[in-house]
C-alpha positions as CSV (number, residue, x, y, z in Angstrom):
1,X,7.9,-21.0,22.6
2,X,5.3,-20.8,19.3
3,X,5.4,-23.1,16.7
4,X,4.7,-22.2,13.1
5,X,4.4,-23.9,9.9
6,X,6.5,-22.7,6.8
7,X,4.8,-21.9,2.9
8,X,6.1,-25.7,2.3
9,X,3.7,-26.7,5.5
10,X,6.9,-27.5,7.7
11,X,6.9,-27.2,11.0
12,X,9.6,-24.3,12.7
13,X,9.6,-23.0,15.9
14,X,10.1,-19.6,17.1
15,X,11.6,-18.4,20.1
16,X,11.9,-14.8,20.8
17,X,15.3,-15.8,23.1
18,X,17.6,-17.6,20.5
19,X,18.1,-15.5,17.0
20,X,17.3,-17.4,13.7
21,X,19.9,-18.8,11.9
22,X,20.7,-16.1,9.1
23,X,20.5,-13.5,12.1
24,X,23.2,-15.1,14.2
25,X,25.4,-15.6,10.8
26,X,24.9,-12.1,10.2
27,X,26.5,-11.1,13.4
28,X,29.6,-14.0,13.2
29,X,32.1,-13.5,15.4
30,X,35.7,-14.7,14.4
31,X,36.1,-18.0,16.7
32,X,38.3,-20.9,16.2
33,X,35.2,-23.1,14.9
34,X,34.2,-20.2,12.7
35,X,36.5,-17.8,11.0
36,X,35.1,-14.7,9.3
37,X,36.1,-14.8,5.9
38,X,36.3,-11.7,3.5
39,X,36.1,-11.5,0.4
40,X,38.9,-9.3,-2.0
41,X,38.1,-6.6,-4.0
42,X,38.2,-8.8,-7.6
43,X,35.6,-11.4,-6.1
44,X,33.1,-8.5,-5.0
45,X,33.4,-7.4,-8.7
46,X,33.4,-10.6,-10.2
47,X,29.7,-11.2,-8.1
48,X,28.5,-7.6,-8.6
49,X,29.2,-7.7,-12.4
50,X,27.2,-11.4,-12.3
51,X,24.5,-9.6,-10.4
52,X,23.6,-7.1,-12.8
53,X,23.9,-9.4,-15.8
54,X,21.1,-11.7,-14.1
55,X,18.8,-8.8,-12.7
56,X,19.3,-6.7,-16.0
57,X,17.6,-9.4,-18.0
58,X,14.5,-9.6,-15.8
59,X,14.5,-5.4,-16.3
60,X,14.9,-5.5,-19.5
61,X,12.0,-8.0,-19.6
62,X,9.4,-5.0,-18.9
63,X,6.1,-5.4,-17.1
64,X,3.6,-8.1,-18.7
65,X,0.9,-5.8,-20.7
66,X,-1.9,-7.7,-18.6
67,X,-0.5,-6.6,-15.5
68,X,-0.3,-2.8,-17.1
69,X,-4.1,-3.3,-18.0
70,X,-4.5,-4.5,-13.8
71,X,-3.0,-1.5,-13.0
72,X,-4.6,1.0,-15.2
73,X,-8.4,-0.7,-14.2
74,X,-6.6,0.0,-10.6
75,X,-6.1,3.7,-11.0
76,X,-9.1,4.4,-12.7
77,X,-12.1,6.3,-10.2
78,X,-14.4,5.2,-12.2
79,X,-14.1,1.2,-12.2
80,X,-15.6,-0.5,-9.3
81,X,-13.7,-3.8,-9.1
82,X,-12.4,-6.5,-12.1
């Protein structure tokens, strides 16, 4: 068993035997204690339409100018470094 710490310095541990969390919820199987549920066709729309109104803001957004300056100073043989 390993431990690790987290980004917020909390302690987890790992174990290469028992699946994280999301992993085994990813792979659910319908039990008793934990039925599968699907969702219909007018929810998935519902949350896809939501989706793209969030994420189209933040594309719509553009890129910062000074991270277009980084990159140009990146692609540019001749600078050595910021």
């Amino acid at each position: 068993m390993q431990r690790t710490h987290n980004a917020a310095g909390a302690r987890s541990t790992m174990n290469k035997d028992n699946p994280s969390l999301r992993i085994r919820t990813m792979y659910a199987q319908k039990t008793e204690k934990n039925p599968v549920v699907k969702l219909g066709p007018d929810i998935k729309a519902k949350i896809g339409m939501q989706l793209r109104l969030m994420y189209g803001e933040i594309v719509d957004q553009g890129v910062p100018e000074r991270f277009v300056q980084i990159i140009k100073r990146l692609d540019d043989p001749n600078c050595e470094g910021m």
